[in-house]
KOLMAR-149807 format. One line per 5 residues: their letters; for each residue x, y, z of C-alpha. Coordinates in steps of 0.001 Angstrom, whole numbers. Layout:
N
a) X/Y/Z  ...
REM end
This chain:
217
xxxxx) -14601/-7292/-6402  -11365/-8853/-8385  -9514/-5971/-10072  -9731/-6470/-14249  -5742/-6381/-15943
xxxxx) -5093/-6100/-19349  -2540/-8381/-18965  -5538/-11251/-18383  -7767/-9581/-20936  -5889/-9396/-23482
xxxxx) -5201/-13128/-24369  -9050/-13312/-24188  -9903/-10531/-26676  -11249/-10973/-30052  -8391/-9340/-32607
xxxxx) -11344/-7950/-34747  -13426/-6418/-32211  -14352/-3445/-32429  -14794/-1961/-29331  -11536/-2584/-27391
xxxxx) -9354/-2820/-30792  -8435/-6446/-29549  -6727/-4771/-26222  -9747/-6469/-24136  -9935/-3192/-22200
xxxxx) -12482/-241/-22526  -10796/2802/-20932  -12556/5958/-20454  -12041/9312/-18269  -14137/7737/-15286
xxxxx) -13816/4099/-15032  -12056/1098/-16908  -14028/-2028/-17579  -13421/-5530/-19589  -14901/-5913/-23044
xxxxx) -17709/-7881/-23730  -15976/-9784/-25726  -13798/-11067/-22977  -17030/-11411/-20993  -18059/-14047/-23370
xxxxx) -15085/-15646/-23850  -14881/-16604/-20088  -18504/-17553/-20241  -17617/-20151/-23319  -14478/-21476/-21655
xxxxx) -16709/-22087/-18577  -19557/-23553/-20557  -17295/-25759/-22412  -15700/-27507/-19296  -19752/-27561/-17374
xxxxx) -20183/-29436/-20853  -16870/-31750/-20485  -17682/-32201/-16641  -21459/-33068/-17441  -20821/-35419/-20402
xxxxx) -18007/-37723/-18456  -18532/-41132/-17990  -19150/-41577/-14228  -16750/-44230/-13608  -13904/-42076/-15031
xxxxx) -14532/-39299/-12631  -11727/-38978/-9348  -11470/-37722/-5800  -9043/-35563/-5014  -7111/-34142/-1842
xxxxx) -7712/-30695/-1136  -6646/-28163/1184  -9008/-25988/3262  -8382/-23469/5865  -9676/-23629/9268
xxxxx) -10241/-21437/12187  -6976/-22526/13840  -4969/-24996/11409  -4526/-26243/7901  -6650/-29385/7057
xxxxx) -7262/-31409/4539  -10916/-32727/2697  -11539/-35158/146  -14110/-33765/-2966  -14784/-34692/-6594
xxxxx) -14213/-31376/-8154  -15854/-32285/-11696  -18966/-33021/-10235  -18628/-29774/-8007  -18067/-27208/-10584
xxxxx) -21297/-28728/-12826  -22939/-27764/-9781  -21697/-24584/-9018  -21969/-23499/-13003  -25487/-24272/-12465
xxxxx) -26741/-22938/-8861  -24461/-19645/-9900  -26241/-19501/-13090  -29919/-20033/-11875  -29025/-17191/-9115
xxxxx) -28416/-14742/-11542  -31126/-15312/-14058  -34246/-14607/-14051  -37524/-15008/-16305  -36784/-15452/-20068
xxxxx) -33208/-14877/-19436  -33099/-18177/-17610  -35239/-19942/-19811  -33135/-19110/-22601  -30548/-20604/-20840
xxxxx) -32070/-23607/-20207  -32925/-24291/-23600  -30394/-23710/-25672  -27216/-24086/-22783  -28604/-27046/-20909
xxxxx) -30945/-28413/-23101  -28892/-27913/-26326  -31384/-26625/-28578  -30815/-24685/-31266  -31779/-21431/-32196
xxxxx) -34895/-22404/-34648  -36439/-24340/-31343  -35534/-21741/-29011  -37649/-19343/-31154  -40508/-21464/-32074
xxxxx) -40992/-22205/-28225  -40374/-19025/-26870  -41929/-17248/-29695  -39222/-14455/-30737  -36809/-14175/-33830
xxxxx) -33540/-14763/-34621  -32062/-10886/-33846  -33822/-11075/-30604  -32856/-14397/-29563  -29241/-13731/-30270
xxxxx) -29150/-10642/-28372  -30357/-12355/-25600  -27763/-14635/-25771  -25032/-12060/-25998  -26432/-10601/-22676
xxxxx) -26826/-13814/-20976  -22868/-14534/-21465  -21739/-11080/-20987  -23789/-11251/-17502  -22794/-14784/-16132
xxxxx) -19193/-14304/-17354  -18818/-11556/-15322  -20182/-13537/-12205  -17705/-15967/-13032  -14818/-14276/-12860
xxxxx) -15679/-11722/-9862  -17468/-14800/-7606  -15960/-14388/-3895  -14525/-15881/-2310  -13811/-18640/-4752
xxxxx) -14438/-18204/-8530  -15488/-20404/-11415  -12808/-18926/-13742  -9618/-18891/-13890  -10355/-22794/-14698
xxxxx) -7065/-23614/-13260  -7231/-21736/-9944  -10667/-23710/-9332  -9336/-27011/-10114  -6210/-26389/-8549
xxxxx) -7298/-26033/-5095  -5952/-22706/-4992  -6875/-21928/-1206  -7437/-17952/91  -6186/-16943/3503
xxxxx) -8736/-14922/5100  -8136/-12281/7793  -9383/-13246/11439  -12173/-11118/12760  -11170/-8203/14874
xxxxx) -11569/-8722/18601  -13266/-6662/20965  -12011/-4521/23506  -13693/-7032/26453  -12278/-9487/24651
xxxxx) -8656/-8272/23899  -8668/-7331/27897  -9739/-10220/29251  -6824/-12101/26818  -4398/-9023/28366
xxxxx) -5309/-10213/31807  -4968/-13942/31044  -1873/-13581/30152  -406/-11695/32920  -1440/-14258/35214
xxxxx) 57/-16964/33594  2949/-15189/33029  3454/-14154/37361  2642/-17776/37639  -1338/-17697/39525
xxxxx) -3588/-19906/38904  -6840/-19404/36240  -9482/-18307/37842  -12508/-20883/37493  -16468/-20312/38544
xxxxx) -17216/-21792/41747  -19459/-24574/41012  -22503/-24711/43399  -24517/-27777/43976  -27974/-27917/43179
xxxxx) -29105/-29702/46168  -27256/-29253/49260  -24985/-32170/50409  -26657/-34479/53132  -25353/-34108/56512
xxxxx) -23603/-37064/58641  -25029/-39090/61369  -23355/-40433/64655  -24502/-44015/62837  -22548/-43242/59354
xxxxx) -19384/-42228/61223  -19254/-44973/63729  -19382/-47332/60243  -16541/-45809/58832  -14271/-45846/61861
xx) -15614/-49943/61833  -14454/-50137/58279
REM end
């Protein structure tokens, strides 16, 4: 999990709420935590670009040159990051919603309905719809900002190509010996050891009529 700094939070925090005083933090003896507030104002800057992403003319959109990390080396992949992030804002999305939560979403986020159709279909009122709102982008914008390894917000880290070394695995001790022992051979100068290689079927012997041909030849 991504550690929370007020320094981040605080350019993201409503001056009027009410909660964090506009600081974007909520501090107690046990824990510290972002606001909601700032937990819906990542959701909204993420929505907006899904929405800028989405609405794009096709023929506008761009590939770009990335950077990715391999096992051994740097290399380099193509991708079309617009059409990336509308599809990781919506596979992250549908992950972490479930029953009237997600249909909630998909009404009024994807659908664009408002909140009179949202209600008459899903049969609720206004108080209850908006609270499940509220939730819905205090939950997802959350996930967006703590998704590992690679998050949907900040915006400019994702369309960056901001790239995160990860640590090799640990080796095991057969492993790490047999790598030791390596090593000191090729080091003294001996050869690698290789598996001797034995022949399914056994090699056919020589008559007195095949070697009197190749002495003619």
């Amino acid at each position: 999990m991504k550690d929370w700094t007020r320094s981040e939070t605080l350019a993201l925090a409503l001056e009027d709420c009410a909660t964090c005083q506009g600081l974007g933090m909520v501090e107690n003896k046990r824990s510290k935590r972002p606001c909601n507030c700032v937990l819906r104002g990542i959701f909204r800057l993420c929505y907006n670009r899904f929405r800028y992403c989405a609405d794009k003319d096709k023929h506008i959109a761009r590939t770009t040159l990335e950077v990715g990390m391999g096992r051994k080396s740097t290399r380099y992949i193509w991708g079309r990051k617009e059409e990336e992030y509308v599809a990781d804002f919506f596979l992250v999305s549908r992950r972490n919603l479930e029953g009237l939560e997600w249909d909630i979403f998909r009404f009024h986020f994807l659908l664009g309905a408002d909140w009179r159709l949202c209600c008459l279909r899903l049969k609720m009122d206004r108080g209850t719809f908006f609270h499940h709102v509220y939730r819905i982008e205090q939950r997802l914008g959350r996930v967006f900002r703590e998704l590992q390894p690679y998050a949907l917000y900040p915006l400019d880290e994702y369309f960056g190509g901001t790239v995160e070394a990860h640590e090799p695995v640990a080796a095991t001790p057969q492993s790490a010996q047999r790598t030791n022992d390596l090593m000191n051979m090729r080091a003294k100068g001996n050869v690698l050891p290789f598996r001797r290689v034995v022949p399914v079927r056994a090699p056919l012997a020589k008559t007195e009529q095949d070697g009197a041909e190749e002495q003619a030849a």
